[in-house]
C-alpha positions as CSV (number, residue, x, y, z in Angstrom):
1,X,3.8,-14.0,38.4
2,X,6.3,-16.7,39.7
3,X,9.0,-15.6,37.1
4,X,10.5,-12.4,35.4
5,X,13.4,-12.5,33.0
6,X,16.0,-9.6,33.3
7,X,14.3,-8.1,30.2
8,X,10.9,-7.5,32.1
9,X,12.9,-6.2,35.2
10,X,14.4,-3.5,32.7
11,X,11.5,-2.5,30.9
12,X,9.4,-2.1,34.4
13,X,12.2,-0.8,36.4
14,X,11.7,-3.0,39.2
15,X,13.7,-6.1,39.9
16,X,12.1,-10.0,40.1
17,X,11.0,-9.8,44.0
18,X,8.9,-6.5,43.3
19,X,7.3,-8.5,40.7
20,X,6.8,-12.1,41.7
21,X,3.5,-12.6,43.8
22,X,1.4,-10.0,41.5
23,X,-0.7,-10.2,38.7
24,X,0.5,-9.5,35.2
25,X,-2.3,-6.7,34.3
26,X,-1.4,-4.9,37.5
27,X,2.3,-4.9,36.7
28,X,1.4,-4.0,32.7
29,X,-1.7,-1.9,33.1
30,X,-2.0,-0.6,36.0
31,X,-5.3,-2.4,36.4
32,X,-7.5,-4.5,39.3
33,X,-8.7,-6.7,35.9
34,X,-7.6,-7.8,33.0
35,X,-7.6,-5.4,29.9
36,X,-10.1,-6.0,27.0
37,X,-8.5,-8.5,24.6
38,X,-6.0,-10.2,27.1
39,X,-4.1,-12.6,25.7
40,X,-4.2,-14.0,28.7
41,X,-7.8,-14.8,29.6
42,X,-8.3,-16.3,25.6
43,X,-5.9,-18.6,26.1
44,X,-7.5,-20.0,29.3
45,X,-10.9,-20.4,27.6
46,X,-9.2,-21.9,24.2
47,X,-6.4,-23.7,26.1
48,X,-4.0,-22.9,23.3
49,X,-1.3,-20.0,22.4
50,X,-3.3,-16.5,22.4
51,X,-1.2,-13.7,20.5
52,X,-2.4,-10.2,20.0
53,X,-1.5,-6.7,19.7
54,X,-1.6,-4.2,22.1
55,X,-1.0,-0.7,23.9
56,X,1.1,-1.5,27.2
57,X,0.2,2.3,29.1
58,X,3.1,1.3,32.0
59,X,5.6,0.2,29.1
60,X,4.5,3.5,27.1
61,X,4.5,1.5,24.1
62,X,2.9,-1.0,21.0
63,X,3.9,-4.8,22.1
64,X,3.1,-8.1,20.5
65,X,1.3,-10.2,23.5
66,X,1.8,-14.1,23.3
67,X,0.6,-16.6,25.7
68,X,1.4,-19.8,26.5
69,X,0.0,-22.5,28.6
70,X,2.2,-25.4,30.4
71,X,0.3,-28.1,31.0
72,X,0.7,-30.7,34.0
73,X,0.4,-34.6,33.9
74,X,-3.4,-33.9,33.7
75,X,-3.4,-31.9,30.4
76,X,-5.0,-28.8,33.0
77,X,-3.4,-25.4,33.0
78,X,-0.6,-25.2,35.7
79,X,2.0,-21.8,34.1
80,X,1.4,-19.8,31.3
81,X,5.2,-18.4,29.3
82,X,3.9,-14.7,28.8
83,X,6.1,-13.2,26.3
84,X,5.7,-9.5,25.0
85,X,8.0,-8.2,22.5
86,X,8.1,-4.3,21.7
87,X,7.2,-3.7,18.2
88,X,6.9,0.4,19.0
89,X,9.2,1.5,16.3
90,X,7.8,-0.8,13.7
91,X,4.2,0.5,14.6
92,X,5.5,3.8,14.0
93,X,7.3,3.2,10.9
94,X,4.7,1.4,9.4
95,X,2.2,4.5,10.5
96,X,4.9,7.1,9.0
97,X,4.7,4.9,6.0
98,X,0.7,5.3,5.5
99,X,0.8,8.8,5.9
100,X,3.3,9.2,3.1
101,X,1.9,7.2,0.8
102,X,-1.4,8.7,1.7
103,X,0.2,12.2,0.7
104,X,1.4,10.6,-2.6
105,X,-1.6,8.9,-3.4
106,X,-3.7,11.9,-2.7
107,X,-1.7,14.2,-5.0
108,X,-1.9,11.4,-8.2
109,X,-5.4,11.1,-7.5
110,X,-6.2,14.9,-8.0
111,X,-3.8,15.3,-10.7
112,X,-5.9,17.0,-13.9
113,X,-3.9,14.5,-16.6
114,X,-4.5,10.8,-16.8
115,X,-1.4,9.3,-15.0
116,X,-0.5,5.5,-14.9
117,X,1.8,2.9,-13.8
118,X,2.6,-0.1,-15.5
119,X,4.6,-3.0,-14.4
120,X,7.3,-4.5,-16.2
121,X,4.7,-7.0,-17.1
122,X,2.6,-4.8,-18.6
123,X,-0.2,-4.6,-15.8
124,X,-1.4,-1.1,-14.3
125,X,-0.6,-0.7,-10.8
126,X,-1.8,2.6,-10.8
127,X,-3.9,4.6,-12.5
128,X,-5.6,8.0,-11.9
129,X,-8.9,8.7,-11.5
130,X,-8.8,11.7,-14.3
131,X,-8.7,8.7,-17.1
132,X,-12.3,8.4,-16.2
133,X,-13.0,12.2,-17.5
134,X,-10.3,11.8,-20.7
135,X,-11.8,8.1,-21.4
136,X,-15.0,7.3,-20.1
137,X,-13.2,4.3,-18.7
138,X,-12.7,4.1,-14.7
139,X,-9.5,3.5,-13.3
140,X,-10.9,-0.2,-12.4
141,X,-11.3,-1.1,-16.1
142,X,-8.2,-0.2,-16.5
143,X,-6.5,-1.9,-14.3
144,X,-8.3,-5.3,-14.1
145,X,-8.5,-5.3,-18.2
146,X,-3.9,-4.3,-18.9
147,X,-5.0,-4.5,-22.4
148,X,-8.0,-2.1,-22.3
149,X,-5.6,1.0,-23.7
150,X,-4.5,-0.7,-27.0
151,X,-7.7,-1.9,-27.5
152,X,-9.3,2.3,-26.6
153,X,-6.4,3.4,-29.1
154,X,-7.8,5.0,-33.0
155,X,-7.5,2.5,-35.5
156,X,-5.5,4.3,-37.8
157,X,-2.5,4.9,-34.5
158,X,-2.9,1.1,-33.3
159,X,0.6,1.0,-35.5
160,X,1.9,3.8,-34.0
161,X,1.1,2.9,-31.0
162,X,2.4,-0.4,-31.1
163,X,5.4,1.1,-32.2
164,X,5.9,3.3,-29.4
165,X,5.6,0.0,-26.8
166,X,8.2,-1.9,-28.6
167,X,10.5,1.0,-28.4
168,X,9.7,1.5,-24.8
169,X,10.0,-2.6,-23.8
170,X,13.5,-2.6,-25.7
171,X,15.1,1.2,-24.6
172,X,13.5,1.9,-21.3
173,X,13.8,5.2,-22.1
174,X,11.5,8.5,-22.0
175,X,9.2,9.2,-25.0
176,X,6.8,11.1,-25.9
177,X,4.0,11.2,-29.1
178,X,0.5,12.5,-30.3
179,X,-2.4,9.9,-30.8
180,X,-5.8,9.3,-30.8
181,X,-8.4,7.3,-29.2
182,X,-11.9,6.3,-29.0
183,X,-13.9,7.1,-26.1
184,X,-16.4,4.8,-24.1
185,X,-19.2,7.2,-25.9
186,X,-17.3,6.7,-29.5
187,X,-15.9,9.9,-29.3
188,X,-12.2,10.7,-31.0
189,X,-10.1,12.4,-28.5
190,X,-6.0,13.4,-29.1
191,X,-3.7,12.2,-26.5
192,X,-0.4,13.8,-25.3
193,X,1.4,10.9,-24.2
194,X,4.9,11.0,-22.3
195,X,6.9,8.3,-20.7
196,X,9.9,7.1,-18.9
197,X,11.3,4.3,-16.8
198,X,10.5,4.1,-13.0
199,X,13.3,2.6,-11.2
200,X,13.5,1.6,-7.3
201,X,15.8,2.8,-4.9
202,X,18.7,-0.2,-6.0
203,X,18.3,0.0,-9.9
204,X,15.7,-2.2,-9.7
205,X,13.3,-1.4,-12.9
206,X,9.9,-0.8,-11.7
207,X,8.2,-0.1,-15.2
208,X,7.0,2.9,-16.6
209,X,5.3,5.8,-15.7
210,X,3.1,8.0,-17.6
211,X,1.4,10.8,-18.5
212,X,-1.6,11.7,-20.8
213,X,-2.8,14.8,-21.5
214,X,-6.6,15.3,-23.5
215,X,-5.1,17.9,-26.5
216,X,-8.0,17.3,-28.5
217,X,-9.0,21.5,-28.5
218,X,-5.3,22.5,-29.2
219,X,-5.9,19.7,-32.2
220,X,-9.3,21.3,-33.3
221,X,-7.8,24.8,-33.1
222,X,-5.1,23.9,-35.2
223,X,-6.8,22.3,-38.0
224,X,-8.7,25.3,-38.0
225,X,-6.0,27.7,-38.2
226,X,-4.0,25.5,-41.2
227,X,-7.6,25.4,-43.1
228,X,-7.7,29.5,-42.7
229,X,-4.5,29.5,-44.3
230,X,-5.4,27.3,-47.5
């Protein structure tokens, strides 16, 4: 090192002259060598700006590594501007972040109805892997084919049905009806569909989230029960 910036004296706690005349992996790893993946030692052998990411043990923290090389009149190596910024907090947000969604995710993913989110442009985001059971469809299907629910949907509700994603487009409201569909296997299922609008933290509209339950027993039961009646 022939140069330290007051930044690098604060986060080593040792001023300039403690730090000038020794090598950078010595001051920043506590090491005779360089560390695997130095920034450093790539941008020798490429002769071009090295960034990377990387644990700093004597910093006792995440940093962003960049090196530079300064060329002389020769085009060889003569400095190289090392520069490492502390992205710690970030690292951690981001990690804190993954975990949570992980949490969330897991918990749709096991849920026993067939749950969904669609975009305001009508795509699935999300869908759970229970529509797979209800459907025969995977979640996949439905979300590469955002059409692949109207077309699953019982002739005889496709009005209905059609209906009901007017009323949602226009109102953005919660809803909730009965309806059929037509299983990968061409079996007729009843669905108990619910709805409502997803909004972000601003207001923002986010699209709708819903909910389908498989009632097709509670339906058979019924009929049953009204023809006992006759």
């Amino acid at each position: 090192m022939v140069h330290a910036n007051k930044a690098t004296e604060k986060a080593t706690g040792k001023p300039e002259t403690d730090l000038i005349g020794k090598r950078c992996y010595e001051i920043f790893h506590n090491t005779d060598e360089p560390p695997e993946g130095c920034p450093c030692e790539k941008m020798i052998a490429s002769g071009h700006l090295e960034t990377v990411e990387m644990e700093i043990k004597a910093l006792g923290g995440t940093f962003l590594v960049s090196c530079t090389p300064m060329l002389d009149d020769k085009g060889h190596i003569e400095k190289v501007i090392h520069i490492a910024t502390n992205i710690t907090d970030q690292k951690q947000k981001e990690a804190a972040l993954r975990e949570s969604e992980e949490r969330f995710r897991t918990v749709a993913n096991f849920t026993y109805d067939w749950e969904y989110w669609v975009a305001p442009d009508g795509h699935h985001i999300y869908v759970s892997p229970s529509c797979e059971r209800i459907t025969g469809y995977s979640s996949d299907e439905f979300i590469n084919d955002h059409e692949l629910f109207q077309k699953i949907v019982h002739p005889d509700d496709q009005s209905v049905f059609a209906s009901h994603i007017c009323e949602v487009e226009k109102e953005k409201g919660a809803f909730a009806f009965d309806f059929r569909i037509i299983t990968r296997s061409g079996e007729e299922r009843w669905i108990s569909h619910a709805c409502q609008p997803v909004y972000g933290i601003e207001g923002k509209y986010l699209g709708q989230r819903a909910s389908n339950r498989d009632i097709s027993e509670r339906k058979r039961i019924q009929d049953v029960l009204q023809k006992s009646h006759k």
